[in-house]
N, C-alpha and C positions, 0 to 999 in steps of 0.2 A: 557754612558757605564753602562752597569747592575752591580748588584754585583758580579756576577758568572767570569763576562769578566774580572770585575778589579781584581780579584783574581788570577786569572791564568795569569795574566799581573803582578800584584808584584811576581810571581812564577822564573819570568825569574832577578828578585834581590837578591833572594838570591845567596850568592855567594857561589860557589863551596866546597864543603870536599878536603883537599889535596891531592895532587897526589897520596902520597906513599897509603894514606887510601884505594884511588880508585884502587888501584894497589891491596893490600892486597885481598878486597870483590871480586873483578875477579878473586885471585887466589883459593879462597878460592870455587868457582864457578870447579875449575881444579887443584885441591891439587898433582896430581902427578908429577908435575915438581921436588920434593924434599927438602931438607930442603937449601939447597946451593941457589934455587931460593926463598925461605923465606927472608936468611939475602941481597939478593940481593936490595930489595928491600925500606930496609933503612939501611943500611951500611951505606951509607953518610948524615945520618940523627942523629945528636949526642944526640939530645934529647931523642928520641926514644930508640936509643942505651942504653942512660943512667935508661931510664924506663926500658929496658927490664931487662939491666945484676940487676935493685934492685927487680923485681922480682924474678929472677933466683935466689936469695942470701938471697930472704924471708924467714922465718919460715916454708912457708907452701912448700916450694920447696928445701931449702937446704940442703944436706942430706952429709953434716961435712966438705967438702970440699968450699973455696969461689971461685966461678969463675970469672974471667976476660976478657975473649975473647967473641963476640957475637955468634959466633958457637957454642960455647960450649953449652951459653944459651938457644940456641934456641932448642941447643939439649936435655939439662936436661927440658926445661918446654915442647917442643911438637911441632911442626908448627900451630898447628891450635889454643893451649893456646898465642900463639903467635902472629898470625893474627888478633884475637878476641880482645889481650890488644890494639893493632894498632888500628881496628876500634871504640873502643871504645874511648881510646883516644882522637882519632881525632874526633869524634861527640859532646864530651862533653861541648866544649866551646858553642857549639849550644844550649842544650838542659839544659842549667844552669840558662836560665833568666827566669824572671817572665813571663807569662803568664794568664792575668788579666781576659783575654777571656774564658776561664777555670780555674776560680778560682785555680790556683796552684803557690806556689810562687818557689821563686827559686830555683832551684835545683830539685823539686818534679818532673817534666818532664823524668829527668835522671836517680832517682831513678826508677821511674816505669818503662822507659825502659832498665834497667840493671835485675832489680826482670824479665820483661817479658821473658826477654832473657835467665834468668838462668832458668826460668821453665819451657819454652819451649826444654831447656838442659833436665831437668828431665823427663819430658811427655814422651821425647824420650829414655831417659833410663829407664823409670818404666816399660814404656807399651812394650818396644822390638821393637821399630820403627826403620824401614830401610830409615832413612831423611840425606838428603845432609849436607854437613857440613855447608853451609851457613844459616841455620834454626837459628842459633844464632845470624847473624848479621839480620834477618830478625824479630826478637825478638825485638833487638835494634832502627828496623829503624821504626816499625811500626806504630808510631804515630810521627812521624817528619813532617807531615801538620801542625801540633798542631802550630808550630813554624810559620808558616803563619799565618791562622787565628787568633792565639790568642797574634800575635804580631806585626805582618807585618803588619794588617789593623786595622782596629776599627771595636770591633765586640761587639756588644751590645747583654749580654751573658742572662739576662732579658727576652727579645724578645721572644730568641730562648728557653728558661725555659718553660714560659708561655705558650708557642705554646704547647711543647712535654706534656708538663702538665693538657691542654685541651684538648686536641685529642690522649691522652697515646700512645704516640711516646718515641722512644726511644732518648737521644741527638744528635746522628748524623742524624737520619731519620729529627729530627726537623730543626736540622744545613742545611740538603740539601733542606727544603721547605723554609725557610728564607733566604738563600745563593745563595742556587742553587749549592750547590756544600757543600760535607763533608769534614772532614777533613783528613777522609782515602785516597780520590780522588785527593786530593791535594795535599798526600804527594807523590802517585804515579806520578803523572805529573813531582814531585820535583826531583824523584828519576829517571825519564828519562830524563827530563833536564840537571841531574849531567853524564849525560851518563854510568848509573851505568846497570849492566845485568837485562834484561827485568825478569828473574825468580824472583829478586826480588819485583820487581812491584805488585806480583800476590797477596802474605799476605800484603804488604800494604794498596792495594786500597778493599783486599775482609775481612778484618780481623771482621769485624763487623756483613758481614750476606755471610758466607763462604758457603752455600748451592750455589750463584751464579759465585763463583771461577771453573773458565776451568779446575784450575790447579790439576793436581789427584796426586800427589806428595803426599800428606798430610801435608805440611808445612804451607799451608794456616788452614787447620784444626785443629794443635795445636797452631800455634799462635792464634787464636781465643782463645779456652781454656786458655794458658796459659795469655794472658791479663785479661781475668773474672777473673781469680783466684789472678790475683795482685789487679787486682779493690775493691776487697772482702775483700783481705788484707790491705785494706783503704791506699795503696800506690798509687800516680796517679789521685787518684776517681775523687775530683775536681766536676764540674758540669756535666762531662760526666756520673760521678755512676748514673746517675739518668735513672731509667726505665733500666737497660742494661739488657739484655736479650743475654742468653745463647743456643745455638742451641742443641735440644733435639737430629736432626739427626747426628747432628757431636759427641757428646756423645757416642750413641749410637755407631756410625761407629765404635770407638777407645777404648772402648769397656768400658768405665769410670763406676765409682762403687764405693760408701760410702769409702769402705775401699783404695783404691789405691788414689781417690782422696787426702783422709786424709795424707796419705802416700809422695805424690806428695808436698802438703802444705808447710808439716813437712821440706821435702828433700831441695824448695825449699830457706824456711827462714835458715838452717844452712849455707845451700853454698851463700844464698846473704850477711848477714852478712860477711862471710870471701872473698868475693870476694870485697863485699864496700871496707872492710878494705883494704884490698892488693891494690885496685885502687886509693884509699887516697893516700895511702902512694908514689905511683909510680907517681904521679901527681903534689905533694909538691916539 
């Protein structure tokens, strides 16, 4: 068995994200069921419950009043501040280990896809983009191959350096000449294996050279950007910073510029900051 084969062969071990999470990301695909189909979906889930109502009674959400009921909550933070704590959540025990294969140790995985996912948030509020509301969990899930390769098998991170470093490749372009397979591509298999909606597959497996994405949404387009711009912020970087390369046409398209950039940065590290914190704390 090649590498390539055995790869997409541990793909079918990984085990699943929980139900309620899968529930969430599909609703979050069709948000007008309501806020009643929101608490529907983990009402009977006490843990969650319990995360939601200490966000709802946060700082950054409480406004004098404490609540106790999960409608309520759901009502004062939003449905989709609320599917987004769910899918996050529920990702995190995945994306907390070390990952040797990518020089990143623990927890750094997570960090970088929580920063990807807030500023793929901001891209889309700076610039006036008309994106799905799933463009956040598609922030969050966009490097979860990472969790194969650089955990599931033995990946001798060396090799694949050396390669991109002799022939100025980028790390994934090196990853898929030494592998036969990246890590973007691995987490899309991952991500229809879990039977999660094929729209998210598209900024997974394209987030790296998004000129070859079908998908004209634009969510493949700013997740691109908004991963460079975490990478830059030395969250994540690991042996992936090496050579990345940012696409001039997706730039261009979204119409990016010294100053909005800067702007984008900024926007991002206030809200990742108070978002870590708010996730710490809901987590403890």
């Amino acid at each position: 068995m090649n590498k390539r084969n055995e790869i997409i062969a541990k793909l079918k071990d990984i085990p699943a994200i929980p139900v309620s999470a899968s529930k969430a990301i599909n609703f979050l695909q069709n948000p007008s069921k309501g806020l009643s189909g929101v608490v529907n979906i983990f009402e009977y889930d006490p843990g969650m419950t319990a995360n939601i109502l200490k966000l709802a009674n946060s700082a950054s959400f409480a406004s004098g009043r404490e609540i106790s009921s999960l409608q309520e909550a759901v009502v004062r933070l939003g449905a989709t501040n609320v599917l987004q704590l769910l899918v996050s959540s529920s990702l995190a025990p995945y994306m907390k280990i070390q990952l040797k294969g990518y020089d990143l140790p623990p927890g750094e995985l997570w960090k970088s896809a929580v920063k990807t996912a807030i500023c793929a948030d901001v891209i889309k509020q700076t610039l006036k983009l008309d994106l799905p509301d799933f463009t956040f969990t598609a922030g969050l899930l966009h490097d979860i191959g990472k969790i194969v390769l650089g955990s599931f098998i033995d990946v001798n991170p060396t090799e694949i350096i050396d390669y991109a470093t002799a022939n100025g490749l980028s790390f994934p372009e090196a990853e898929s000449k030494i592998l036969g397979i990246d890590h973007a591509e691995a987490g899309a298999i991952l991500l229809r294996n879990w039977n999660l909606p094929e729209e998210l597959e598209q900024p997974v497996r394209w987030h790296h050279s998004p000129e070859q994405c079908e998908d004209d949404s634009g969510v493949t387009a700013v997740i691109h950007i908004a991963d460079a711009l975490t990478l830059m912020s030395g969250v994540g970087a690991g042996t992936e910073g090496l050579n990345y390369r940012i696409s001039e046409k997706v730039s261009d398209k979204l119409g990016l510029n010294t100053k909005n950039i800067e702007l984008i940065i900024c926007e991002t590290q206030i809200k990742y900051e108070e978002i870590c914190d708010l996730y710490m704390k809901v987590e403890d």
